[in-house]
Structure formats: C-alpha cells, structure tokens
N, C-alpha and C positions, 0 to 999 in steps of 0.2 A: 354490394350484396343487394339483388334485386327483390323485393319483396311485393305479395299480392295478398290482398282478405283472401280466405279460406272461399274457395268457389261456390261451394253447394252452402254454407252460411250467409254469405252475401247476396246468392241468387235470394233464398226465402226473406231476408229484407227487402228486397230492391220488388218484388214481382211472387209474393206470398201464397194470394191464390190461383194463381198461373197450373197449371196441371203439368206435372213434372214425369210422372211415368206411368205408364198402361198396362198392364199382365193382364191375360183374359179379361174376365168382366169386372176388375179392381181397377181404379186410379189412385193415383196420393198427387196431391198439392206437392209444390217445393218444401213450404210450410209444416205439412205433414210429413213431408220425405225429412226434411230435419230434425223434425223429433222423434222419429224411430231411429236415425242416425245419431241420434246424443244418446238417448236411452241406449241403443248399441255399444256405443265406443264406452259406455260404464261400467258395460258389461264384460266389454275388453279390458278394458284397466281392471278389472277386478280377479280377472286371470293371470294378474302380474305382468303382463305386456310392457316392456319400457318404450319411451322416445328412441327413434334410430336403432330400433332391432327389424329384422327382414322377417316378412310373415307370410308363410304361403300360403294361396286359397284356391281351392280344389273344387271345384262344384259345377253344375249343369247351369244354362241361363233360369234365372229367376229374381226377383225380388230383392232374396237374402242375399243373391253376391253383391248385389250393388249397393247396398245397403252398406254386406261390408266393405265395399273398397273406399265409402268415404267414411267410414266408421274408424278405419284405420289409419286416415288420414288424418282425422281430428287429433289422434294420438302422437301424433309425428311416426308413425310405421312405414318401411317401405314394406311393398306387397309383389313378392313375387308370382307372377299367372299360372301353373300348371297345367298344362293340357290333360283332358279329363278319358283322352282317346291313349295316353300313353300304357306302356305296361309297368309293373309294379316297378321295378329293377330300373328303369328309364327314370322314374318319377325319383327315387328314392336317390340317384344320382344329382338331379338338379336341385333335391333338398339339399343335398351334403355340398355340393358346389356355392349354392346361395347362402349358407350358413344360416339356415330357416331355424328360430327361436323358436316357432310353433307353425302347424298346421293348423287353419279354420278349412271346413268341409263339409259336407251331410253325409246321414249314416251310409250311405249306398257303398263310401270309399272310406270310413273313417276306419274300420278294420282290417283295411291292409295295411295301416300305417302308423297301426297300435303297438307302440315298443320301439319305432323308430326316432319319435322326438314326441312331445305334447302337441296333442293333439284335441280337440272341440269344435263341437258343433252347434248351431244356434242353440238345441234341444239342450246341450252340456255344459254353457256356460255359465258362470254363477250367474244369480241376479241379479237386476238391478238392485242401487241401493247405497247407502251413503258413504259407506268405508272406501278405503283405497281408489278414492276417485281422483285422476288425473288433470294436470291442468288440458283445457281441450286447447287445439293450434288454430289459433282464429287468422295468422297468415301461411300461407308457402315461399319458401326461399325457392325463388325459380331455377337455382342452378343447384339445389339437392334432390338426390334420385328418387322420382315418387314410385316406377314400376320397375318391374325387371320380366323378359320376355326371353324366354329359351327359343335359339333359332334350330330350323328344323335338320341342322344338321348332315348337311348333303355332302359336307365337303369332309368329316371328322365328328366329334363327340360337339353337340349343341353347347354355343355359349350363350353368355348368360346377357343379354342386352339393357343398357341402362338408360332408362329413358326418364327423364328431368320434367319436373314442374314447367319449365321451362319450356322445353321443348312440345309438349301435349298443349298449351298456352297457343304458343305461334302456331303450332300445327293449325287449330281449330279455325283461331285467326285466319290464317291464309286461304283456309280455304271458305270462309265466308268471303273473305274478298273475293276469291273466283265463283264458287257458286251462288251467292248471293243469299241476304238473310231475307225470310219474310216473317210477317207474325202469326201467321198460321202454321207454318213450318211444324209438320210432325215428321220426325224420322223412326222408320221400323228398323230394328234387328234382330237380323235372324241367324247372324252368324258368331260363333261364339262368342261370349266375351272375355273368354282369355286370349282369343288375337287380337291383333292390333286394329281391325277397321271394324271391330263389334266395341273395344272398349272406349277407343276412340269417339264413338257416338256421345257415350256416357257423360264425355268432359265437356263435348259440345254442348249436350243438356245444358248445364250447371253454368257455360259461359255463356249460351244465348238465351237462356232462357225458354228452350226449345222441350217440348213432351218428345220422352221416347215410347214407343210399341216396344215392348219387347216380347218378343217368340222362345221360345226355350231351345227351337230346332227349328231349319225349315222343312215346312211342308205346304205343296205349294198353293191346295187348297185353299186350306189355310191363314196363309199370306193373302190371296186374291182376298178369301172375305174381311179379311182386317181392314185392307189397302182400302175399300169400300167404306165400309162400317165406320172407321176413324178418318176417315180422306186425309191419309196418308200420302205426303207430300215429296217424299223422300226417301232413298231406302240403297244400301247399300250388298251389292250382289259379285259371286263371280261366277265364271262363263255357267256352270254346269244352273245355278239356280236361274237364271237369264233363259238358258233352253229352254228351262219348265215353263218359264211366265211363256214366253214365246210359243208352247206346246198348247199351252191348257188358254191363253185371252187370245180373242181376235184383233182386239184396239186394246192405247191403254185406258189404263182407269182414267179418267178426266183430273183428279188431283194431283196424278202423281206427275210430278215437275221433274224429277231427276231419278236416276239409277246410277251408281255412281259405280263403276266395274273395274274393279280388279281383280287380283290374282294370275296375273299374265296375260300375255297378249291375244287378242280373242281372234276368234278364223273371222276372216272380210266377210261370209255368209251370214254369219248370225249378225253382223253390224248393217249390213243390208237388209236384213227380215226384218230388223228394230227398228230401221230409220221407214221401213214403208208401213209398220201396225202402228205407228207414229209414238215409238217408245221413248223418250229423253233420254239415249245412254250417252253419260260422262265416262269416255276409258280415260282412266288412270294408272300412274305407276307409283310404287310404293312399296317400301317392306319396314318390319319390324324395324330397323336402325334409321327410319325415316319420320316415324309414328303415325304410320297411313301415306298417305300420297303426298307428294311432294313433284308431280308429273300432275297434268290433267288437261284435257282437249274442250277449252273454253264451246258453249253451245254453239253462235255464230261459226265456228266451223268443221262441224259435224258433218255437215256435207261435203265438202270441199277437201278436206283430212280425213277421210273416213278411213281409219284403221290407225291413225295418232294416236300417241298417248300424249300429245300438245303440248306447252309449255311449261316450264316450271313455276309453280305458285310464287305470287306476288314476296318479293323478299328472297326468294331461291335463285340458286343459280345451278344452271348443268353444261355440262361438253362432253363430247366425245374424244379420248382416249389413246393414241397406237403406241403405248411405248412411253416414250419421255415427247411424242410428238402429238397435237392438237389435230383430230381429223378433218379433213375440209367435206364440203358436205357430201352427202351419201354414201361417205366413207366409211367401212363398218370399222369400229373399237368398241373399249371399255367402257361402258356410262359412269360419269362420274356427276357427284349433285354436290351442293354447299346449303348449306340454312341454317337458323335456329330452331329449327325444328330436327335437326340430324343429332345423332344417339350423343351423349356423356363417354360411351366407350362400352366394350365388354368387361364383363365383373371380373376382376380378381386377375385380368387379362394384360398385364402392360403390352407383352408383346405384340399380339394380337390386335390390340387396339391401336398402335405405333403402323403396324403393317397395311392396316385399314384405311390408313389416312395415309393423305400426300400432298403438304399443304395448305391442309385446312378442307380438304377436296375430300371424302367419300368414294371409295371404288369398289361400286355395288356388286361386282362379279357375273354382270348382265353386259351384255352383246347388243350394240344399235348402232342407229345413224341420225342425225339429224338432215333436215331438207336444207334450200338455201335460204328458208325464212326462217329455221332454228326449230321448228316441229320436229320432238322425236319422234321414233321409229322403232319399238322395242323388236327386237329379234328373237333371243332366246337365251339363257342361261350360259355363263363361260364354263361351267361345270357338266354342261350338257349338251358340248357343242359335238358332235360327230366328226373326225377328220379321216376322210377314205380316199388312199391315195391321192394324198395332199389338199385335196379340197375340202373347202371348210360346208358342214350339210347341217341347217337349222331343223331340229327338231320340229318346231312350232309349224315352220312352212309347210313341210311334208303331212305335218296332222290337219294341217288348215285344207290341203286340198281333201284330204279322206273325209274331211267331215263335210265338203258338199255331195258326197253319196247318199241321197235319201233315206239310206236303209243304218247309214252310220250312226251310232248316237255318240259315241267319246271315242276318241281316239289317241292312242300313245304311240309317241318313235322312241327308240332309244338306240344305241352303236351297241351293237356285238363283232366280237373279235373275228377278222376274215384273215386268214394265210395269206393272201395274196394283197388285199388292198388294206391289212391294217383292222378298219373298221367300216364295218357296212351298216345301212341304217335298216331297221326292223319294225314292225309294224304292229301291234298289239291294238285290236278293236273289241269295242259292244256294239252288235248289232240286234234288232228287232224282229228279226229273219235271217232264214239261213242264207250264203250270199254268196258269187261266186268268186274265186280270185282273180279270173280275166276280165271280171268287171271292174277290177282295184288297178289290176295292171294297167289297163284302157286308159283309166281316169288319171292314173300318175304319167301315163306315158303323154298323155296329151295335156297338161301342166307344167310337169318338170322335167332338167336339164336328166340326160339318164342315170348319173353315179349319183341320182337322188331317188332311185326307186327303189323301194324297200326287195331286201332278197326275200322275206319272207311275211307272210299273213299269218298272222293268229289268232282266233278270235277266244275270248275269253268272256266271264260273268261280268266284271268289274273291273275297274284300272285302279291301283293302290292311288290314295289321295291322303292327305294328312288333313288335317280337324277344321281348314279352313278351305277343303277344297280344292286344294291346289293340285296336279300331277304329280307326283314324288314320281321320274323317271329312270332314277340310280335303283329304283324297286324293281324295276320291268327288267334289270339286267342279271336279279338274283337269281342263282340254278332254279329255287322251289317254286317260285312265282306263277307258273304254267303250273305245274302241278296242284298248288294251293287253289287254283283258281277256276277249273273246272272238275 
C-alpha cells in the first residue's frame, strides 16, 4: 500500500509563503489556503460527513470549490465532479449512480436538488467549532479513489470514472517531466474545474508548489489581461479558446511559455497561425480515464510535427491497434495507452471496465496512426468515424479544411443516413457573414478525395459543445438540432 503526506498540508510546510491561488484581486498563501481548508473540512465533519462516503460538488470556478475538493480530502471523502451545464434529470442520474451521501454546491443549484439527498452550501453548513470534529487524513493511499468524473456519454448513459490518488500523482509528474517545472511557473484556468484539465491544474498546485489564476469562465479579454497582470506562464486551452487568443493578440504575451491544447485534434491552420504570432502550443492527447494528457508534442518538435499530438509522457506507453494485430506505421487503428496515470476502472462497472482494457492496455475509442519514429497522429473519434460506401471519412479532416475558409469560425461533420452510400458526410458551420456554397464546394473539392465532400451546408448559430469545449458530433445528427439552432 503506497502512501503519500496529504499534498496541499505538506505543500504549506515545505513552501508556506509561496502564493498558492489568484481569484481576481485576492491571493492566499499555501499557508493560508490550508487554514481555510481545515477550518472547512470542520465544517464538513460537523455535517456528519463520514471517511469513504462519495460527496458531490456542483458549483461554477471559484475559491470555494477548491477549497472544498481539498476540504474533502482531509476527510477521507471521494468527490464526485458534476457538470454544472447538465440538466436536472442528467445530474440527478449520476447522483444516484455515484451513491452521493451528500451534495456540496451554491444557492444558484442548491434548489433543484432539495428533496433528492442532503444537500449544503458553504452559506448552510454548520459552523466551525469543537464538537463532532473528525480525525483530519494527513496521507493519501495512492491506489484509493480520490475523484469520480462522468464521461460525456457518446456512446450510452455516462459512466462514472475513477480516478486514484495515484493516478493525478503520476499524472502531474509526467508531465513536469515533459513540460518542465520552473519557479515562476503560474498556470491560469479557465476551464472548468469539474473536467479533467481544469482540476488537474489544481493537484499540480499542491504537488509543485505552483500558483494557480483561476477564471470562473473564459473570457478572452480577460484572460489576455490576467496573462499580463500575473505573467502568466502557462495556461491550459482547447481549439475554440486558442482561436480567441489568436483573434484578439498579435504576438504572445512574453511570459507565457506553454498553451498546453487539447480537447481533440486542432486544423493544421490554427497550428500554423500559433507557430508564426510565436505562441508555444503543446498539442496534447488525453481524456477523463487518462487524467489529462498522457500524449504531448515535446517543444523541440513543434515544427517538424506540426499537427502531432507527440509522444507518450515519460513512464507511458501507446500503439496503435487493428484487431488483435499491432499497426505498422501510418497505419490507421485503435489508439491504445498504458501508465499509472490511466483510470482505477468505471464505478459500479465490472463489465465495462473488463471490456476497457486488454492487457493492461486502454482502448481509448480514438482512431490514429503513429509515424516511423512513433509520433501520434490523432484522427478522429471511433464513434464518429463516417463509413460511405465502404470508405472510412474523418470528421476532423473535412472540418480542418472548412476552417481555412476565412469567413469559417467552427465547423462540425457528422454521417447522415444516404440510400445509396450508407452514410454521407454533412457539414454544419458558424460563419461571420453570409457565404456562398460553391465557395465550400471549391475549397473541399480542391483538398479532398471526393466521397469526402459534404452533400450538404448548413450554417447555423452555434455547434453543440459540452462544458469543456469539445464538439459533441452524435448532437449535429439529432432531427431538432437545425431547428433548435437558428
């Protein structure tokens, strides 16, 4: 049984007045971050909270989440994340799945979910104060489950992801090994932190002893004056907040060292714009049963790989996939990964978790190739691949050319049903202006092979994206979707 001091109690030992986190014009120390985190977790114990019960937390970025997710820790609590963009009925499902002892939240959401289980908000817990105080957990067992992360459910009903002390540990790790630590090192976030590469900042804090910025939201304003104001060293994005910096800066900010991108694989155009305003973007690959990236395109070859998601972090292992057969290179398959940093399993899931794994291997349900020097090459989603008339059509490719259209700002494919070939690929855009379709035709017919031209253009307001950004594509093929949307 692998054990470690409690992170965020050991950081305020080791590095006390060190500045631990930034909310607008507030900081706290480590030091100070851990005593509004004991005074917390008192506060929790006195809501009858036991050791090894599952606690949900429902809340926007701010202060008080993080506060409580190491508040809960001191308790021995696992905490399960909640997306705060779900609808009631969705949320009330991954309560009852997680077997959540109690909700923590703010008022904005504590009354939909009054009568479901107990429920408190920082405003409603009791106070601090001597009675019913718990013993606090001064280590972590690296192999008990500290989070639980609902996957977004593309393929069925979200399960429930278990992610280990353990794993957020090596995670962080490795990827100091690839990105490198400094002691300036500020990372902002701006992306939620109920997903994985906004919480994941958090642990980083506490293990490197690193300040976080944290944003409530991005806005990219915003962000630019932070990036400035705290010379912001670091900052985690995916493609659509990437556009905005790209939209709104000419160069980067001088401090900022890394942009660390995921959320799928970015169009070769925006990787181009970054490397000439001289942006530091790291594409990465990663998801929730990874705990962030577990992929990443070391900087020395950013030019050279430009559109890599590079190697697997120091201690990882990846291949590609066809079957029970290993791909030889440029071959497309399965991507599969190995680390300790890869999930515990899904909750309550034997099977599921059994079917997940092969080996000891990870089979992410993503589509790539590696080079002959072992550089991936993320493709696209195995859930979202399009087959028309036998050929296999990436989504990703066909968006990647629509968005060197000037007038493009996001672009979605998806397969709609065709009589004759099966499935054809469709074309869903936000444009800035009104635009024509034989300009679209032009542009695909002079890129791609032709059973990859979309049969049709749609332009609409918005593309459905889920909480962190990402394309939800299985959305673009629901009947109301056009209708919902203009």
């Amino acid at each position: 049984m692998m054990k470690q001091p409690n992170w965020l109690l050991h950081r305020a030992y080791l590095t006390p007045d060190r500045v631990a986190l930034v909310y607008q014009d507030k900081e706290w120390t480590f030091r100070e971050l851990a005593l509004e985190v004991e005074m917390l977790s008192n506060r929790l114990a006195r809501a009858s909270l036991k050791k090894g019960e599952t606690i949900a937390l429902l809340m926007n970025n701010q202060p008080q989440m993080v506060m409580l997710v190491h508040a809960c820790f001191l308790l021995g609590l696992k905490i399960v994340l909640l997306n705060n963009k779900l609808t009631k009925a969705e949320r009330v499902y991954q309560l009852e799945d997680a077997k959540a002892a109690a909700l923590l939240t703010e008022p904005v959401f504590a009354n939909d979910h009054d009568g479901d289980l107990p429920v408190y908000t920082i405003e409603t817990l009791p106070a601090a104060g001597q009675g019913n105080k718990k013993k606090i957990e001064n280590v972590f067992d690296l192999n008990e489950t500290a989070t639980i992360m609902y996957t977004s459910g593309t393929t069925g009903r979200p399960k429930g992801v278990e992610q280990t002390f353990g794993n957020h540990f090596h995670s962080a790790v490795s990827s100091a090994l690839n990105l490198g630590l400094r002691e300036d090192d500020r990372w902002l976030i701006a992306l939620p932190l109920f997903h994985i590469s906004g919480l994941s900042a958090l642990f980083k804090s506490v293990i490197y002893g690193m300040t976080v910025v944290l944003h409530q939201k991005f806005d990219v304003d915003e962000v630019k004056n932070s990036i400035e104001q705290h010379r912001v060293t670091m900052i985690s994005v995916v493609q659509t907040m990437l556009s905005r910096l790209l939209s709104t800066l000419e160069e980067c900010p001088s401090s900022l060292r890394c942009l660390l991108l995921g959320g799928g694989p970015a169009p070769y155009a925006m990787l181009q714009e970054s490397k000439q305003k001289g942006f530091p973007v790291f594409q990465s690959y990663g998801m929730t049963e990874t705990c962030s990236q577990i992929v990443t395109l070391a900087p020395e070859f950013s030019v050279e790989k430009l559109g890599s998601a590079g190697k697997p972090l120091f201690g990882c292992e990846l291949k590609v996939q066809d079957g029970e057969r290993t791909c030889r290179p440029f071959e497309h398959g399965e991507i599969m990964v190995k680390g300790a940093n890869v999930m515990k399993g899904y909750l309550h899931r034997e099977k599921e978790t059994a079917a997940a794994f092969d080996q000891g291997w990870l089979k992410t349900g993503d589509i790539g190739y590696v080079d002959e020097e072992g550089f991936l090459f993320v493709l696209d989603r195995r859930s979202d691949l399009i087959i028309s008339g036998g050929e296999n059509i990436y989504p990703a490719e066909i968006e990647a050319v629509l968005l060197t259209h000037p007038h493009v700002k996001e672009a979605g494919v998806a397969g709609m049903y065709d009589k004759r070939w099966g499935e054809v690929p469709v074309a869903f855009l936000v444009s800035d202006e009104e635009m024509l379709e034989h300009e679209l035709y032009a542009l695909c017919q002079s890129h791609l092979a032709k059973y990859k031209w979309p049969a049709a253009f749609h332009f609409v307001d918005e593309l459905p994206r889920n909480a962190s950004n990402k394309l939800q594509r299985h959305r673009l093929k629901s009947k109301g979707f056009l209708d919902d949307s203009n």
